[in-house]
C-alpha atoms as one frame of an Amber mdcrd trajectory, in Angstrom:
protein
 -47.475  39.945 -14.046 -44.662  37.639 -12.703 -44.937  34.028 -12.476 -46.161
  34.016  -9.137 -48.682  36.127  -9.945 -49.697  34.047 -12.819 -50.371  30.609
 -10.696 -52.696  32.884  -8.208 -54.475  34.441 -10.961 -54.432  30.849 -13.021
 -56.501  29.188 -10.090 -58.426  31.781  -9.417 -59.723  31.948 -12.840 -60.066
  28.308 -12.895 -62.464  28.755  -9.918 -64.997  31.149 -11.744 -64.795  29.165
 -14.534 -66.335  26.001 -12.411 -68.505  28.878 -10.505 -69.803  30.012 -14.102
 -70.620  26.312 -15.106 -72.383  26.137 -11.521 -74.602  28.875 -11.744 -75.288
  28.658 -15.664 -78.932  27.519 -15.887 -79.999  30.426 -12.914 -78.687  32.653
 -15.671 -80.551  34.494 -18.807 -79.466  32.718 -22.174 -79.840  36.594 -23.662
 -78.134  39.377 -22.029 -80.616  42.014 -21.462 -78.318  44.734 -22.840 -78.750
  47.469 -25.969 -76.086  48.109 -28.567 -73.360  50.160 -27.220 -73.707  49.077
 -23.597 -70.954  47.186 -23.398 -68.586  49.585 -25.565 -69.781  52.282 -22.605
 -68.186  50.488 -19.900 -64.582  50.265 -21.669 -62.106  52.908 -21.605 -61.990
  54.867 -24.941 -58.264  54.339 -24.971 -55.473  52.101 -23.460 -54.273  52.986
 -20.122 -50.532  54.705 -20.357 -49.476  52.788 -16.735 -50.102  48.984 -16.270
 -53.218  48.333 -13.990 -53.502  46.185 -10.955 -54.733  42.271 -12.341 -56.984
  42.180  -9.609 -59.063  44.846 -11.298 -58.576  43.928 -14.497 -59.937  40.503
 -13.620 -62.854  41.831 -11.787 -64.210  43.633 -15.494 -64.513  40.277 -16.594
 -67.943  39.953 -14.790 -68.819  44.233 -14.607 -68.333  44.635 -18.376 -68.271
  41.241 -19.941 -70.579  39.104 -18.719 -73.260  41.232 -19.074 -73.474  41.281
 -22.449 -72.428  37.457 -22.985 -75.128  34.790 -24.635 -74.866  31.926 -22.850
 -73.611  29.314 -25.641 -73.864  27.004 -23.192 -76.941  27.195 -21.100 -79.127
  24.200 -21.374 -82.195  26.563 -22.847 -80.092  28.109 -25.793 -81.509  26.455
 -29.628 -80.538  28.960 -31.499 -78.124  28.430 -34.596 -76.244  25.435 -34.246
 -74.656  24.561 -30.557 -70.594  25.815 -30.023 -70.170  22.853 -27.199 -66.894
  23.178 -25.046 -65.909  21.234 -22.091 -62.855  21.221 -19.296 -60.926  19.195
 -21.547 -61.017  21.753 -24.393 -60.694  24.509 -21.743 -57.554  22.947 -20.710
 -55.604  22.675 -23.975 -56.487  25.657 -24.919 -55.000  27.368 -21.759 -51.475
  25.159 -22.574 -51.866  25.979 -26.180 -51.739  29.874 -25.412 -48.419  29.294
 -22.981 -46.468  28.285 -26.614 -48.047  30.111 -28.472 -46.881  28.695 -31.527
 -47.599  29.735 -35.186 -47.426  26.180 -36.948 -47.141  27.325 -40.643 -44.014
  25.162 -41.335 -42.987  21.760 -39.517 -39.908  22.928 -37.505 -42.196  25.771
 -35.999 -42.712  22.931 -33.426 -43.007  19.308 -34.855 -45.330  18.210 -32.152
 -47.780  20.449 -33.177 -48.035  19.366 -37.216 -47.376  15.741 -36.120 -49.945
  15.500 -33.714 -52.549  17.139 -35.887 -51.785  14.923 -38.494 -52.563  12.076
 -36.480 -55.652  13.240 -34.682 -57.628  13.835 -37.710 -56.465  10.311 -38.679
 -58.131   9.466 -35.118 -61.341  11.345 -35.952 -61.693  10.231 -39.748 -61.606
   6.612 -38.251 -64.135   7.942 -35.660 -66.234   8.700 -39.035 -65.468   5.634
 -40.453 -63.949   6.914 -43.366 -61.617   4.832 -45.093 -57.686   5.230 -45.584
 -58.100   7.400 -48.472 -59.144   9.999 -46.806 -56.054   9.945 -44.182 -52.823
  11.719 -43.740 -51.378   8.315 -43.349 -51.961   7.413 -46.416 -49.606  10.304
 -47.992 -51.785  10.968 -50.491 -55.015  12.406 -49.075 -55.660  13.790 -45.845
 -56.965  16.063 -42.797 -55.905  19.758 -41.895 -58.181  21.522 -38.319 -59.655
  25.142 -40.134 -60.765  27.925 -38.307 -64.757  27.729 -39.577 -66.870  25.772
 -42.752 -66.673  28.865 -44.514 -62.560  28.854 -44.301 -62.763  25.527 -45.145
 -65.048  25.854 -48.049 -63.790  29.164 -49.658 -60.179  26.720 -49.426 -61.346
  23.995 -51.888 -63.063  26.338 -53.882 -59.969  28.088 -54.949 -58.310  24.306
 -55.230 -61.422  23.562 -57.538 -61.029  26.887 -59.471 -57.034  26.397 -60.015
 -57.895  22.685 -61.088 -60.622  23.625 -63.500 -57.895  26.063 -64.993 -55.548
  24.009 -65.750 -57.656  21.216 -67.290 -59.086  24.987 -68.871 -56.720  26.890
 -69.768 -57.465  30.505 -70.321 -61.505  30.052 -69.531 -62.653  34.141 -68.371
 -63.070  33.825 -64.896 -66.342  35.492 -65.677 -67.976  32.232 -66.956 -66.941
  30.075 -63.729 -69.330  29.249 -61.158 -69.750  28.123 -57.888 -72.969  25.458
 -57.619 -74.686  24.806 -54.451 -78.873  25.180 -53.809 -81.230  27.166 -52.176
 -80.551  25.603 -48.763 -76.552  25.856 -49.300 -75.095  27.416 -46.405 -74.264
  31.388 -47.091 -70.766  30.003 -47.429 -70.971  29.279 -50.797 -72.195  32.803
 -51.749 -69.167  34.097 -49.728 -66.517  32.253 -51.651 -68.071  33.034 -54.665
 -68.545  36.925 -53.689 -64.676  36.917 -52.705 -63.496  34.829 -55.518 -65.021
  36.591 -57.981 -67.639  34.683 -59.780 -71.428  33.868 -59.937 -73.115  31.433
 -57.182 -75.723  29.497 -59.157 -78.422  28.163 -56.506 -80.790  25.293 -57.759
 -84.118  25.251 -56.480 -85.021  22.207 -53.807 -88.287  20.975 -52.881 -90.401
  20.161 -50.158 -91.386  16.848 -51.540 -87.605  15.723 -51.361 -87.255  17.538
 -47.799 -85.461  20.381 -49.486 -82.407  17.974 -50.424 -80.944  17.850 -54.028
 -81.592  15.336 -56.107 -79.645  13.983 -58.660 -82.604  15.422 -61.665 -82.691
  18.779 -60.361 -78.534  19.077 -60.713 -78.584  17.575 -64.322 -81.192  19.838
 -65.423 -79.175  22.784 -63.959 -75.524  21.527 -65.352 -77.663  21.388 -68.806
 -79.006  24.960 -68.744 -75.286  26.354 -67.542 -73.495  24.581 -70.324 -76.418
  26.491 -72.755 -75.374  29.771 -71.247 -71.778  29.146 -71.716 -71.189  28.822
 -67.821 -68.648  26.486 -66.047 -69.602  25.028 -62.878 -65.889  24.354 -61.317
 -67.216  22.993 -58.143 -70.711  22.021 -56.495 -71.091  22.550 -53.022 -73.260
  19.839 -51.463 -75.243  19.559 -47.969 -74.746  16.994 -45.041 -77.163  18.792
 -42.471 -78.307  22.049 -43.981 -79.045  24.920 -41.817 -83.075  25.995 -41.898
 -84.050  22.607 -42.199 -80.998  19.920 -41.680 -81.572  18.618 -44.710 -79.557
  16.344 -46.670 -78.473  15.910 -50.564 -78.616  12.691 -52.087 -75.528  12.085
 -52.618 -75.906   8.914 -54.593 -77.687  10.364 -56.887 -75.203  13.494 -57.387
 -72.429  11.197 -57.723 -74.205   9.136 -60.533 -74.630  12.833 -62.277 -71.150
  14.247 -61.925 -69.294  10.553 -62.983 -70.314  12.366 -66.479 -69.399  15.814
 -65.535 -65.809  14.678 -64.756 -64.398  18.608 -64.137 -66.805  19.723 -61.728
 -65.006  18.972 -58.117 -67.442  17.663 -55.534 -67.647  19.131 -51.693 -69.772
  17.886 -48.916 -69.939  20.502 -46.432 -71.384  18.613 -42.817 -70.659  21.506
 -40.923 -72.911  20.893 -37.906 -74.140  17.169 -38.964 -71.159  15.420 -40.087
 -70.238  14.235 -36.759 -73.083  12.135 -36.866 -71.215   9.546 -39.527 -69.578
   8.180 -36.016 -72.821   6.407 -35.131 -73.397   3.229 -36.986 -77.197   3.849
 -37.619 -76.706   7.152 -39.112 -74.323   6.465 -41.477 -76.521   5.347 -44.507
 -78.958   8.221 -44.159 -75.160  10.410 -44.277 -73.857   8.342 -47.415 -70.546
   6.797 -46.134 -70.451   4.560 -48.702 -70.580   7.179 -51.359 -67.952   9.473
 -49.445 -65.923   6.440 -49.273 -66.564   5.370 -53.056 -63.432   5.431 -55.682
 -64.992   6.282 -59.404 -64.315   3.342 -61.695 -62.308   5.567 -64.256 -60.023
   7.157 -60.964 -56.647   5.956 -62.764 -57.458   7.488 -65.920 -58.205  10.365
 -64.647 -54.632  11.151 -63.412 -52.804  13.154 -64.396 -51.382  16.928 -63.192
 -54.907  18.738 -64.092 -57.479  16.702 -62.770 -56.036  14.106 -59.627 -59.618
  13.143 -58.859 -62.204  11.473 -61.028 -65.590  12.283 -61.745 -68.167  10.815
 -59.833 -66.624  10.899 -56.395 -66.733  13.153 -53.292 -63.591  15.485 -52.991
 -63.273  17.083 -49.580 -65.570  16.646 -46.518 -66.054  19.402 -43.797 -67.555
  18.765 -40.376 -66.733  20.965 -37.818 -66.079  19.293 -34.099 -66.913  22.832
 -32.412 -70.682  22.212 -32.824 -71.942  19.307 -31.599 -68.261  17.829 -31.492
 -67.816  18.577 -27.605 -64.151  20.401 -28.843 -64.138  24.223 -27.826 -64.338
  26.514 -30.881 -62.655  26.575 -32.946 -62.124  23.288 -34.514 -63.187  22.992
 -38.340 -62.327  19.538 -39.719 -61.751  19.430 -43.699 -60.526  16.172 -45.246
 -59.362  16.116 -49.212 -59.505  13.279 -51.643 -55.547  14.450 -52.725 -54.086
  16.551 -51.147 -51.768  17.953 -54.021 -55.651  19.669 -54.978 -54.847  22.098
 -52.591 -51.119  22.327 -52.340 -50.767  22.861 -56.412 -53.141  26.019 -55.476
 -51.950  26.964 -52.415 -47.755  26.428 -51.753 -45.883  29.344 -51.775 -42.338
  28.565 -50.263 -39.790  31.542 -50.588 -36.407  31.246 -49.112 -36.712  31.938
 -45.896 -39.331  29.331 -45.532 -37.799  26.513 -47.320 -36.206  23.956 -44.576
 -34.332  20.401 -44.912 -36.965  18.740 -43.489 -40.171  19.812 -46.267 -37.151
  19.761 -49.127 -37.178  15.981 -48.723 -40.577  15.330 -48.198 -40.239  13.619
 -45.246 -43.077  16.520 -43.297 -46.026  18.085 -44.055 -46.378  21.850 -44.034
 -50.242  22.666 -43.307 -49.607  26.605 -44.251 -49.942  24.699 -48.142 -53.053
  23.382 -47.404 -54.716  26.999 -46.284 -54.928  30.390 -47.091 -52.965  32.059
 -44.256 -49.776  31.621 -43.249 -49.991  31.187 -39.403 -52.007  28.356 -37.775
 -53.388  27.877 -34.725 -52.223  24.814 -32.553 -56.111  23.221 -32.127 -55.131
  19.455 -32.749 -54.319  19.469 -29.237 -57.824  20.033 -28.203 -59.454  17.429
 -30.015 -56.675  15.110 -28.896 -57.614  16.171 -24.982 -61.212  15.749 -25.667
 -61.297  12.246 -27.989 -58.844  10.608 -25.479 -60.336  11.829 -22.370 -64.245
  11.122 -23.817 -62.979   7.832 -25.496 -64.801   7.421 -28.953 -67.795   5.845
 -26.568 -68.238   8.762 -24.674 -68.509  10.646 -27.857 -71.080   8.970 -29.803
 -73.034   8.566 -26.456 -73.237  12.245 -26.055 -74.505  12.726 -29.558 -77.360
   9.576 -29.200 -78.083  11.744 -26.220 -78.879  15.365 -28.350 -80.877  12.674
 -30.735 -82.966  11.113 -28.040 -83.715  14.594 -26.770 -84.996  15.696 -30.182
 -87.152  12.819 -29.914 -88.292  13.659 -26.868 -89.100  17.621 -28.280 -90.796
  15.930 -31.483 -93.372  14.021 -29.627 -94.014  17.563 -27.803 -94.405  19.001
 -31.231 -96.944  16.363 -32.931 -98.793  16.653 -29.570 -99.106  20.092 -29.460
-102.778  21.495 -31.370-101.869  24.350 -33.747 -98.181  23.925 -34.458 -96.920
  21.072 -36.982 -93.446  19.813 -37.535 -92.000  21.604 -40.758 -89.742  18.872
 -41.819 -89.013  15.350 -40.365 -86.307  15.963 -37.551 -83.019  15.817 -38.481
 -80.722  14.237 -36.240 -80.613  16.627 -33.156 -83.127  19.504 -34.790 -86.563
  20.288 -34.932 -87.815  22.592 -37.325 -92.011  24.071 -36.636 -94.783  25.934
 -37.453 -97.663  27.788 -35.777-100.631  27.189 -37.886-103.719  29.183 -38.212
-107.287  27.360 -38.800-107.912  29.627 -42.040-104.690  27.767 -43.429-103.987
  31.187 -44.839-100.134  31.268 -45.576 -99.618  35.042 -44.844-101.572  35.236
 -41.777 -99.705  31.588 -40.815 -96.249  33.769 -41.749 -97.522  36.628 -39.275
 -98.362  34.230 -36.645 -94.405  33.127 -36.657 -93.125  36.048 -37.283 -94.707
  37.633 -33.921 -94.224  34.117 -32.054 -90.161  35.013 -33.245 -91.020  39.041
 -31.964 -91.623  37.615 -28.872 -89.284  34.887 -28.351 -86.283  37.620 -29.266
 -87.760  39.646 -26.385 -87.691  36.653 -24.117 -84.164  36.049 -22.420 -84.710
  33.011 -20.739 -84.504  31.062 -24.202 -82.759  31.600 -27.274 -84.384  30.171
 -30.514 -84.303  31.354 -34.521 -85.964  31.615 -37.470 -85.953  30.569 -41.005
 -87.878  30.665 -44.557 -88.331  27.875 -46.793 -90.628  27.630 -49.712 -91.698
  31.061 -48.121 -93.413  29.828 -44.953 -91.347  30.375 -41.874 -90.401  28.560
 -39.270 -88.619  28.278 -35.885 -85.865  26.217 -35.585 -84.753  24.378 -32.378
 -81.244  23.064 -32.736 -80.211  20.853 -29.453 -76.456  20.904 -28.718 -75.462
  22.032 -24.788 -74.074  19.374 -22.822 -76.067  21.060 -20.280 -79.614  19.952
 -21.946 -81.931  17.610 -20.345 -85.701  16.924 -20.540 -86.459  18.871 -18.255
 -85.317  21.850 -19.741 -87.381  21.163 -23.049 -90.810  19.966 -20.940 -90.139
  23.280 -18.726 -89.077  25.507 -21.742 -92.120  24.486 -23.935 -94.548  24.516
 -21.486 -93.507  27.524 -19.539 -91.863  29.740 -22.076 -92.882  28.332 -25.663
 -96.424  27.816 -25.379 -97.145  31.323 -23.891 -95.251  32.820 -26.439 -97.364
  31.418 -29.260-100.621  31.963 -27.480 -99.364  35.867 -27.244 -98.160  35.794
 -30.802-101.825  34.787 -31.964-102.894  37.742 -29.636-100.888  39.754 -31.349
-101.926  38.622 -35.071-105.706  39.508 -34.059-105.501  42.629 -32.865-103.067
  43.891 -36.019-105.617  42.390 -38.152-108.334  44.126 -35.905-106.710  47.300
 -36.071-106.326  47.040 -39.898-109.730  46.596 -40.178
């Protein structure tokens, strides 16, 4: 492909892109396709002589589209929402022309320069305070590929920084501490680091958060057992339920555990700290807190005190409006992760990072190579305007509000949990208030709802009763869509799935 060739077949994609957009909501959120559909369509090899763009373009919609879910349909709730928009769409397209692989600062200045401002941009956006910025020089924001990159990061920071406050403590006594409702994140860092994930039971009187009792009882039992928690792993927004960890109270437990390094992951919810009324029920104050006893608690083991949050990870490819991927993780000190994490041979080493005048982000993560996705966020936050931002999250709110008066109206289902932010968590219930046959009842409502392509829900356990999530995300997603997709898709499904509960139960009798 020549240049020429390249502007025709640039607008012409840009045209089905705004055609896909278009046409979206006429289209099935599921694609009504088996395993191994797709993989039948594509050549079992590479083709030895270059093919015509034209036809290459054209697979786009005979082999890929059919087996696409529709991320952004106004009808998908499943999971948490992966928002794009143009803006996103855009960068992306001008990051791919330099293709650049950011791991030092002379790689392309622009691109480590401009990151380090725009997470300045969006940790103002969360209110945070300087602390927490690069322009501070002493803590600061690096864009991640995912949560789980961002997590598995710190906790190798918080396992190198228990070390050396420890030295010589058998890596098979560490261990990782979130809860029952921690993201599977923390059992993935813990599975590839090499040491035990210790998850403390919640409850459904606290709405499945932690609470400050619960983690002193569990530090207690560890330190019986001759375990050492290196890092706890707490919840902004957890995933069955959007729950949320007191973080006050954690704080107040781990100003006396003083080696135990403190993460909030706010993967999906942490975006929400840029509206003023959600900020209390999100704990800025305590992610903005400095323990009392920081300064004596410097030194070259342990840079942060007890007491206080760490790191902070929200990512803005959920209900952020940036395209994925865009995972935002903020440290306390950044010298946590570059004491873990710099490896500089020779041919790495330039003037520039020698004097300390730059930043080199490929310190701050586990690969070497980095993506350019600051310039995405900067498109999106400049183009939105931080208004435009926190309007489009008051509007996924409002439209959960709108979904939970559907819910508490609705005879036979109950809300699960209060709603959280932009999610509603429910149950079918079954006059007997028998728990299995209430389990059954969801289980076939979820049987039929994965059959259904018009919507895309899923499902969850807590305290063993399960439940059906409804996370509201696409920009796409108006009132409509929820009175429509309740009444016309929802509501038929559970009235089937009760159908299907009696006559297993008939035929089992």
């Amino acid at each position: 492909m020549d240049r020429e060739q390249f502007r025709k077949a640039g607008y012409a994609a840009v045209d089905r892109i705004c055609d896909y957009f278009e046409t979206l909501e006429s289209k099935d959120v599921v694609p009504n396709v088996q395993p191994g559909d797709v993989a039948k369509l594509i050549a079992p090899e590479a083709p030895e002589e270059g093919q015509p763009w034209d036809e290459i373009a054209k697979d786009f919609d005979r082999v890929i589209m059919p087996g696409i879910t529709h991320w952004q349909h106004p009808n998908f709730y499943a999971y948490f929402p992966a928002n794009t928009t143009y803006e996103s769409i855009l960068a992306d397209m001008y990051t791919g022309a330099v293709s650049n692989p950011g791991f030092n600062w002379l790689c392309s200045p622009a691109c480590t320069e401009l990151e380090s401002v725009v997470m300045d941009w969006v940790a103002k956006l969360l209110s945070f305070n300087e602390g927490w910025m690069n322009e501070g020089g002493v803590g600061g924001g690096i864009i991640m590929g995912s949560a789980s990159e961002s997590a598995l990061t710190v906790c190798i920071a918080a396992r190198e920084r228990y070390l050396r406050l420890h030295p010589g403590t058998p890596i098979s006594e560490m261990v990782i501490v979130g809860t029952n409702q921690t993201h599977s994140l923390g059992a993935k860092a813990a599975l590839i680091l090499g040491v035990e994930f210790v998850a403390i039971a919640t409850k459904a009187e606290d709405n499945w958060s932690l609470r400050g009792e619960a983690l002193e009882d569990e530090l207690k039992k560890l330190a019986e057992k001759g375990k050492k928690p290196f890092i706890l792993l707490v919840t902004i927004g957890s995933t069955s339920t959007g729950a949320i960890d007191n973080i006050a109270e954690i704080t107040a437990v781990t100003a006396h555990h003083p080696d135990l390094f403190l993460h909030i992951d706010a993967a999906w919810a942490g975006v929400m700290l840029s509206l003023e009324e959600c900020r209390q029920e999100c704990y800025l104050d305590v992610i903005n807190a400095r323990a009392k006893d920081a300064n004596a608690a410097k030194n070259d083991a342990a840079i942060c005190a007890g007491g206080e949050v760490h790191s902070f990870c929200t990512n803005l490819h959920k209900s952020g409006l940036v395209t994925f991927d865009a995972s935002c993780l903020w440290i306390r000190d950044r010298a946590l992760l570059t004491s873990a994490l710099d490896v500089t041979p020779f041919y790495l080493r330039t003037a520039q990072a020698t004097s300390g005048l730059v930043v080199d982000f490929r310190n701050w993560q586990i690969p070497l190579g980095r993506r350019f996705r600051s310039l995405k966020i900067w498109y999106v936050l400049r183009s939105y305007g931080t208004n435009g931002f926190r309007s489009h999250l008051r509007k996924l709110i409002n439209l959960a509000r709108y979904l939970e008066r559907i819910v508490k109206a609705e005879e036979g289902v109950e809300l699960f949990t209060p709603r959280s932010f932009s999610l509603i968590v429910f149950r079918i219930l079954d006059p007997s208030s028998d728990l299995e046959i209430e389990n059954k009842l969801n289980a076939a409502f979820m049987k039929r709802s994965n059959e259904e392509h018009k919507i895309m829900l899923t499902q969850t356990s807590v305290g063993g009763k399960q439940c059906v999530r409804v996370a509201i995300g696409s920009r796409e997603t108006e009132e409509r869509h929820l009175k429509e997709s309740w009444e016309g898709i929802i509501r038929p499904l559970i009235a089937q799935a009760r159908e299907d509960v009696k006559e297993e139960t008939r035929i089992a009798n």
